[in-house]
Backbone as numpy.savetxt, mean C-alpha at the origin, in Angstrom:
# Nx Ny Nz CAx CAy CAz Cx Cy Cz
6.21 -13.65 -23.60 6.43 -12.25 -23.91 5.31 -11.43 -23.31
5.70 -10.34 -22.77 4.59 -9.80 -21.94 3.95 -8.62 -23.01
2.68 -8.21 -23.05 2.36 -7.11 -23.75 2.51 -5.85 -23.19
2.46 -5.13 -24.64 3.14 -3.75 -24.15 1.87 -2.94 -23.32
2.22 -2.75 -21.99 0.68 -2.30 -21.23 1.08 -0.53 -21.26
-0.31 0.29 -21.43 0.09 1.52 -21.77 0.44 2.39 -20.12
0.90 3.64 -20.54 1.64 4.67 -19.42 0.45 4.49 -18.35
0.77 4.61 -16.84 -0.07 4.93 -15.86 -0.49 6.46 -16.17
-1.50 6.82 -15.72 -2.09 8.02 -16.42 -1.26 9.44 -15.76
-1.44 10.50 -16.15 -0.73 11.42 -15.14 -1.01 12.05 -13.92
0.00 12.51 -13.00 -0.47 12.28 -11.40 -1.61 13.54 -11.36
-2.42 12.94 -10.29 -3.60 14.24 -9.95 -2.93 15.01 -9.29
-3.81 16.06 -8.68 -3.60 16.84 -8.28 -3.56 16.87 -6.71
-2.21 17.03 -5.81 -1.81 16.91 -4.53 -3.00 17.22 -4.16
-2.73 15.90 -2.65 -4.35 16.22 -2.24 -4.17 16.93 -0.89
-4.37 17.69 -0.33 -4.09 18.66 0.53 -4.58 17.52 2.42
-5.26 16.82 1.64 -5.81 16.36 2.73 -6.96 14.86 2.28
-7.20 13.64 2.38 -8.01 12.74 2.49 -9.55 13.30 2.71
-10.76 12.94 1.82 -12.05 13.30 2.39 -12.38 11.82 3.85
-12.93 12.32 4.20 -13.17 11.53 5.92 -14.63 10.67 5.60
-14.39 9.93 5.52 -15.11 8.49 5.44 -15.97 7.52 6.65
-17.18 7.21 6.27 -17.26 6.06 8.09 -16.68 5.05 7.39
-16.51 4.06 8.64 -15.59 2.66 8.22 -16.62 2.07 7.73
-16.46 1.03 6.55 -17.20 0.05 6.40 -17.45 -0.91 7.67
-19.00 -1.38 7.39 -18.66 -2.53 8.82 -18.20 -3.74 8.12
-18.10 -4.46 9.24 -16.75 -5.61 8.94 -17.83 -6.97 8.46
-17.21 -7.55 8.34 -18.08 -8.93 7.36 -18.60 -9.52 8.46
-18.13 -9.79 9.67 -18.52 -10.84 11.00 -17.55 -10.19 12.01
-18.00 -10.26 13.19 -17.27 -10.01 14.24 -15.92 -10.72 14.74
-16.05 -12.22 14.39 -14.92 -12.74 14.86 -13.94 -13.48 13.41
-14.47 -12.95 12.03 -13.58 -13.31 10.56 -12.78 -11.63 10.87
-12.04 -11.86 9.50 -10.65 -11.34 9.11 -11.38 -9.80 8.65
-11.16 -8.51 8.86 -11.48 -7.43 8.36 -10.83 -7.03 6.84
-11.41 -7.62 6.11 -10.51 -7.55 4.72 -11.53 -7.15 3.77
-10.76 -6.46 2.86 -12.04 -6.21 1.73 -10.74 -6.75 0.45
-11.49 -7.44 -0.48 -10.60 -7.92 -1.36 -9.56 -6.51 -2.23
-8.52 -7.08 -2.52 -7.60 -5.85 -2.74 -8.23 -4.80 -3.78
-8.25 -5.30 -4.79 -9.20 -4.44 -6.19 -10.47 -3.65 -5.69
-11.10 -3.97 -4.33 -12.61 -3.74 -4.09 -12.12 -2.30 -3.50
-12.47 -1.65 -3.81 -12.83 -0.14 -2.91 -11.89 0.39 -2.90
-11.01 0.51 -4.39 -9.72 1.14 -4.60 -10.44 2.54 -5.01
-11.17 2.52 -5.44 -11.91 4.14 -5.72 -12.75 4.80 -5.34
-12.85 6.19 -4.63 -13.95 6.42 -4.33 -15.16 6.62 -4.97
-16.72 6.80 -3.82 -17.47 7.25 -4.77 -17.95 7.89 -6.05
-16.85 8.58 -6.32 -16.86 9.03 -8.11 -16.06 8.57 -8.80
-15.65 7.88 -8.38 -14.73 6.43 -9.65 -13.29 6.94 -9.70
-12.78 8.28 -8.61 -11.20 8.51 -8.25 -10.61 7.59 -7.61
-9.08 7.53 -7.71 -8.76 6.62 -6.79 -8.47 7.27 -5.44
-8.56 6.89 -4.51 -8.22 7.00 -3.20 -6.96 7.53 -3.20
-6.37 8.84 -2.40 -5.50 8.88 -1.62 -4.16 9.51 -2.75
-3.47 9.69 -2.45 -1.94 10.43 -3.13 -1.74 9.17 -3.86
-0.56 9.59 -5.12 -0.33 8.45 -6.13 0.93 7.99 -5.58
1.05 6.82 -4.62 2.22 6.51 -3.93 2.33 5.02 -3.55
3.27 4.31 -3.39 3.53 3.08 -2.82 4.60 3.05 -2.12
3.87 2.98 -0.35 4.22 3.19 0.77 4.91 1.74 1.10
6.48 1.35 0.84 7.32 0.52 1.32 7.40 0.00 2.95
6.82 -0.85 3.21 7.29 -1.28 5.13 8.44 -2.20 4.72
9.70 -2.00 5.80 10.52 -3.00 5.93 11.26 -3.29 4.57
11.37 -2.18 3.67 12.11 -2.58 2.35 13.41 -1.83 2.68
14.44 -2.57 2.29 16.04 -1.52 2.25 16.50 -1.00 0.90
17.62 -0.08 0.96 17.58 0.76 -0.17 17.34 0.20 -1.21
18.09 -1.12 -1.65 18.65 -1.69 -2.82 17.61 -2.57 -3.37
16.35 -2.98 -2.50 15.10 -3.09 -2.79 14.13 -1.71 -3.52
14.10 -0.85 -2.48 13.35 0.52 -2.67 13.94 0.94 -4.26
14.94 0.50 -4.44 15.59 0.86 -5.52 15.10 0.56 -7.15
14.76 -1.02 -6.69 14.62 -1.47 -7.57 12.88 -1.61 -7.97
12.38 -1.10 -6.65 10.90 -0.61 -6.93 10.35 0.29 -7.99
11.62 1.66 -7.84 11.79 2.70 -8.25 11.55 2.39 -9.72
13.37 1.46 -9.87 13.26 1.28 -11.55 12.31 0.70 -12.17
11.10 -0.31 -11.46 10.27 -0.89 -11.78 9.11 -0.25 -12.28
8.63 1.14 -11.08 7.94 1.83 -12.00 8.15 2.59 -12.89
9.55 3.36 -12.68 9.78 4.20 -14.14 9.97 3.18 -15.88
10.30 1.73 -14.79 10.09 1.18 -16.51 8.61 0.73 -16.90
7.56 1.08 -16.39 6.35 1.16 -16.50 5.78 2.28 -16.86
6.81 3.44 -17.52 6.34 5.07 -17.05 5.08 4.84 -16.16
5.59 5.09 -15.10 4.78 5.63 -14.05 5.95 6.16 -13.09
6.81 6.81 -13.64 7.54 7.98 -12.37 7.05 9.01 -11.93
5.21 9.25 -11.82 4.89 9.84 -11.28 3.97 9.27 -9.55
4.24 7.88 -9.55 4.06 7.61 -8.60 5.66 7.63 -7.52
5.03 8.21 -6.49 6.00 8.57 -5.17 6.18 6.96 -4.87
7.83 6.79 -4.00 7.74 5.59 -3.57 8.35 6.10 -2.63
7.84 5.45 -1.71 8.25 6.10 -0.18 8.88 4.93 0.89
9.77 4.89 1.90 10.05 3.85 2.44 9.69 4.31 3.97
8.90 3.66 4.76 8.55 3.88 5.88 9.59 3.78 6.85
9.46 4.79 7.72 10.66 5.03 8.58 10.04 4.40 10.09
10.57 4.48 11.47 10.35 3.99 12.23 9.72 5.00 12.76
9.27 6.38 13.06 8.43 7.28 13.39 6.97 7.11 12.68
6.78 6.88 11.32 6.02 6.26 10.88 4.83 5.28 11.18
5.53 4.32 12.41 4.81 3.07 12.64 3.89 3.63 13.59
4.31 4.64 13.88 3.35 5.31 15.33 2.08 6.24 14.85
1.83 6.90 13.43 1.33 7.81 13.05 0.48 6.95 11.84
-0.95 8.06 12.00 -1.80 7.24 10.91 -1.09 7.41 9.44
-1.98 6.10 8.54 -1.20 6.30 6.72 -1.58 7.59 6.31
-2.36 8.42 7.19 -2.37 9.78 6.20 -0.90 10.68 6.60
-0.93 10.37 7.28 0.68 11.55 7.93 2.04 10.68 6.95
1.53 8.93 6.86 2.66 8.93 6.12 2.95 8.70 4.67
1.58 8.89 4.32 1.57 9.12 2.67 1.19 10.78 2.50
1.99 11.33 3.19 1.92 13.00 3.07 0.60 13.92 3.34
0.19 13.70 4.57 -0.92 14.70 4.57 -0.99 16.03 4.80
0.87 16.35 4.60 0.85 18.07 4.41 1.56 18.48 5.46
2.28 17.46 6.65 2.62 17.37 7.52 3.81 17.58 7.31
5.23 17.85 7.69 6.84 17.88 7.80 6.95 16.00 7.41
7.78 16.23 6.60 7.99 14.46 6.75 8.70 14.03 7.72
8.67 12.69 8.27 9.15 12.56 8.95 11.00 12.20 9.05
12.20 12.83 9.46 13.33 12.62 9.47 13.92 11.44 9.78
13.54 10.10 10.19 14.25 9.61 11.08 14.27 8.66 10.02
15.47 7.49 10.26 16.13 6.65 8.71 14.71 6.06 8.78
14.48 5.14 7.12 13.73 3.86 6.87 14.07 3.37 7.98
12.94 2.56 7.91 12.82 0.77 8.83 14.20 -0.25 7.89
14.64 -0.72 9.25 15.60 -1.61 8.62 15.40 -3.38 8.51
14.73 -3.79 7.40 14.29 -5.00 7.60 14.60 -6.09 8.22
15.69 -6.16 8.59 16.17 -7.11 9.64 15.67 -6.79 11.09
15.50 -5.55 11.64 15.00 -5.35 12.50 13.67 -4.65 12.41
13.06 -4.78 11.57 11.62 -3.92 11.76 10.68 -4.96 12.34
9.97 -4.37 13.38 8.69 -4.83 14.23 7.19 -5.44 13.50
7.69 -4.66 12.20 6.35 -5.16 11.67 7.06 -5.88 10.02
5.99 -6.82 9.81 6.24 -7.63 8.89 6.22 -6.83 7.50
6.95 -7.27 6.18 7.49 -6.26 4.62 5.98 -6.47 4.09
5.88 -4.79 3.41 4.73 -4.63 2.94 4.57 -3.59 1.81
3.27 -3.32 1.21 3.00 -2.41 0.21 1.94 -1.71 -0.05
2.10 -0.26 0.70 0.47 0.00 0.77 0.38 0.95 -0.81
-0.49 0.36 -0.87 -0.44 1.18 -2.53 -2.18 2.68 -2.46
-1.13 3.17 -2.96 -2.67 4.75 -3.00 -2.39 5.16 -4.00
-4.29 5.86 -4.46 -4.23 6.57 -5.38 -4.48 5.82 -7.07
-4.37 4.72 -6.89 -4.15 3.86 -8.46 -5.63 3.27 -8.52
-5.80 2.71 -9.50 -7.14 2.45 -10.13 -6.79 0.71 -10.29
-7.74 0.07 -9.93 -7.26 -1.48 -9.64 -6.89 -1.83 -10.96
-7.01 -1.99 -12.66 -5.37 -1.79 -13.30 -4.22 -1.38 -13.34
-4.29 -0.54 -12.75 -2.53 0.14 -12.38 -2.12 -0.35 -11.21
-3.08 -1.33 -10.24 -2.37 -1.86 -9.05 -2.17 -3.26 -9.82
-2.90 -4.05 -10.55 -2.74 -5.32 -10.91 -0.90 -5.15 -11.77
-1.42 -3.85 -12.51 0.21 -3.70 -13.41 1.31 -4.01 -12.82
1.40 -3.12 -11.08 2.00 -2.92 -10.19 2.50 -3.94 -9.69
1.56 -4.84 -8.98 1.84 -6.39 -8.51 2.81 -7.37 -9.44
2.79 -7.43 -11.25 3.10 -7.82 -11.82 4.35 -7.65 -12.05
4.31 -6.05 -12.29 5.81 -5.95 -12.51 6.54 -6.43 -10.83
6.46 -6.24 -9.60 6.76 -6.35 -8.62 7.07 -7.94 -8.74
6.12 -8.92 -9.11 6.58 -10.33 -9.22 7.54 -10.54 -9.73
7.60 -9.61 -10.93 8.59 -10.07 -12.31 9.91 -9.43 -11.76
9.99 -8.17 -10.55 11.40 -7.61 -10.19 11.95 -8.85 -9.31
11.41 -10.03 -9.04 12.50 -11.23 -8.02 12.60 -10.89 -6.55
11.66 -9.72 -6.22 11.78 -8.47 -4.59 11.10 -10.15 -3.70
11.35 -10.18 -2.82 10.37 -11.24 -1.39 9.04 -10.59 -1.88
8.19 -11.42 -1.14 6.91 -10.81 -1.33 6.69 -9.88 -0.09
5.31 -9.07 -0.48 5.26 -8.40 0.82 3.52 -9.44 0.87
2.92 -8.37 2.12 1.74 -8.11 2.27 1.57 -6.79 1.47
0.07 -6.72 1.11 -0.15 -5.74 -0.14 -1.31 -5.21 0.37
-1.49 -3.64 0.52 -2.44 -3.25 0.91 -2.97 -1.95 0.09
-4.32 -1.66 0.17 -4.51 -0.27 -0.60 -5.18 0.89 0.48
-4.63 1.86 0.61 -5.11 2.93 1.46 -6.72 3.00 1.13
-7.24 2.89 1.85 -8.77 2.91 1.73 -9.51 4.21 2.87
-10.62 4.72 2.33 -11.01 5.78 3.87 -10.98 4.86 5.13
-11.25 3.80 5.23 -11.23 3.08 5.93 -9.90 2.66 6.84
-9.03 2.79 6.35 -7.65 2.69 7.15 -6.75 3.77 6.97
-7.31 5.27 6.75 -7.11 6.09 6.27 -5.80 7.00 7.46
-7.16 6.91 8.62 -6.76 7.94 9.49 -6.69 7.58 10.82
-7.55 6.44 11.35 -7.49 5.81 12.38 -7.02 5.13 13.50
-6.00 4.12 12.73 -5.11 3.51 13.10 -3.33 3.72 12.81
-2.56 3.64 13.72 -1.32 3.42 13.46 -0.66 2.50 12.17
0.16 3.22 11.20 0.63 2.59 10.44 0.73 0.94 11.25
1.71 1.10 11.99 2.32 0.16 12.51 1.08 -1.09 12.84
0.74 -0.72 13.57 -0.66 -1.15 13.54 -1.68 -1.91 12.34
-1.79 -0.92 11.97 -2.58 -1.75 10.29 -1.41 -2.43 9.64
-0.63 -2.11 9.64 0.59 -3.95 9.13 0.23 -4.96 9.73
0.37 -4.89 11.12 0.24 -6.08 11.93 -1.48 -6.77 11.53
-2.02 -5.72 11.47 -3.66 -6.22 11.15 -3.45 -6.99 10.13
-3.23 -6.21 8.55 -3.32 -6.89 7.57 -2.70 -8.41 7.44
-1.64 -8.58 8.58 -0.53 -9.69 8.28 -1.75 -10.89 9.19
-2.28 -10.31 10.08 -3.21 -11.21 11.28 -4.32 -11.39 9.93
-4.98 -10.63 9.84 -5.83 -11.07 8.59 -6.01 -11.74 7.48
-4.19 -11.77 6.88 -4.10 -12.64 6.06 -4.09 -13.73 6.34
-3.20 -14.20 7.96 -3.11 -15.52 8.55 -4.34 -16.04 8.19
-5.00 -15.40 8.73 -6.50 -16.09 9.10 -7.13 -16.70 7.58
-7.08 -15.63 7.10 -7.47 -16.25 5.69 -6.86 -17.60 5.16
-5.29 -17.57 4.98 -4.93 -18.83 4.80 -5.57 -19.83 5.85
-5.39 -19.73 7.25 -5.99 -20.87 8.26 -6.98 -21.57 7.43
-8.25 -20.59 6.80 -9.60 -20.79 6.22 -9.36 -21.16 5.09
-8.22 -21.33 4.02 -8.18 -22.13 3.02 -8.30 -21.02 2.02
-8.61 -19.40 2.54 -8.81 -18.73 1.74 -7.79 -17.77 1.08
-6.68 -17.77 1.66 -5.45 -17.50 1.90 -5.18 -16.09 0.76
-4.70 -15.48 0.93 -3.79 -14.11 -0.02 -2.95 -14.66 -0.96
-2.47 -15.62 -0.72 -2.05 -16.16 -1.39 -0.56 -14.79 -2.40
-0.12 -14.18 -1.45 0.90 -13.15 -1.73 0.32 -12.08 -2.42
-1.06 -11.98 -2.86 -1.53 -11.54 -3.36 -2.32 -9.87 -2.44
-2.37 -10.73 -1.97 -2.48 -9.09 -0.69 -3.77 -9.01 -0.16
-4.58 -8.25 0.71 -5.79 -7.85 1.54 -6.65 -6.43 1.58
């Protein structure tokens, strides 16, 4: 029996824009650029990072769907769930977790054919409301994804599309090393 875990808190206040960050440097030049998932979900004043959203790669409706019901049966229908479209893969995670920009029109990614491997970038949550998140996500029966958290660090830089493929190369590596994600995410 699972316990009754309380409401995700209520959404902040639209962020007009990401504060601009230097990158962390990386652990070694030739290991995996990963910071463990929970680590550096908040910024310097103990906010979380980024719009309250979980940015879908490669999920189809009837998945996205059931994301949906997953968080409203968590009350948390104030987190956005968004499904990444194929214009998307080209533009940094700030344009596609809303940086104030036109959204983009063009359909979701269709998982049978999307270029980049199924994923979950999660923003904005406080590493209990992502652990909640993961849980209920196990308990909805969805494939797993790769699991990521918008960080300043992968903020603005790189192509969505792009930081999938990273995170998925990164995780490899980790498993290679025994250290693996273990579905658990990067």
């Amino acid at each position: 029996m699972r316990a009754v875990r309380p409401p995700l808190r209520p959404p902040p206040a639209r962020l007009a824009s990401a504060p601009t960050r230097p990158r962390p440097p990386r652990a070694s030049d030739d290991g995996p650029d990963l910071v463990p998932l929970g680590d550096g979900l908040a910024a310097d004043d103990g906010a979380p990072f980024g719009p309250l959203a979980l940015l879908l790669v490669g999920f189809d409706a009837r998945e996205a769907a059931t994301v949906r019901t997953m968080m409203d049966g968590m009350d948390a229908s104030m987190v956005a769930v968004v499904r990444a479209t194929q214009g998307m893969l080209s533009e940094p995670l700030a344009a596609a977790l809303g940086d104030g920009a036109p959204p983009d029109p063009s359909p979701p990614l269709d998982p049978a054919t999307s270029p980049v491997p199924r994923a979950i970038i999660v923003s904005g949550m406080y590493a209990g409301e992502l652990e909640d998140t993961m849980a209920g996500y196990g308990d909805a029966g969805l494939p797993p994804p790769l699991w990521c958290a918008a960080l300043p660090a992968n903020w603005g830089d790189r192509p969505l599309g792009q930081l999938v493929l990273d995170i998925a190369g990164d995780a490899a590596a980790m498993a290679g090393r025994g250290g693996g994600a273990g579905g658990r995410g990067v």
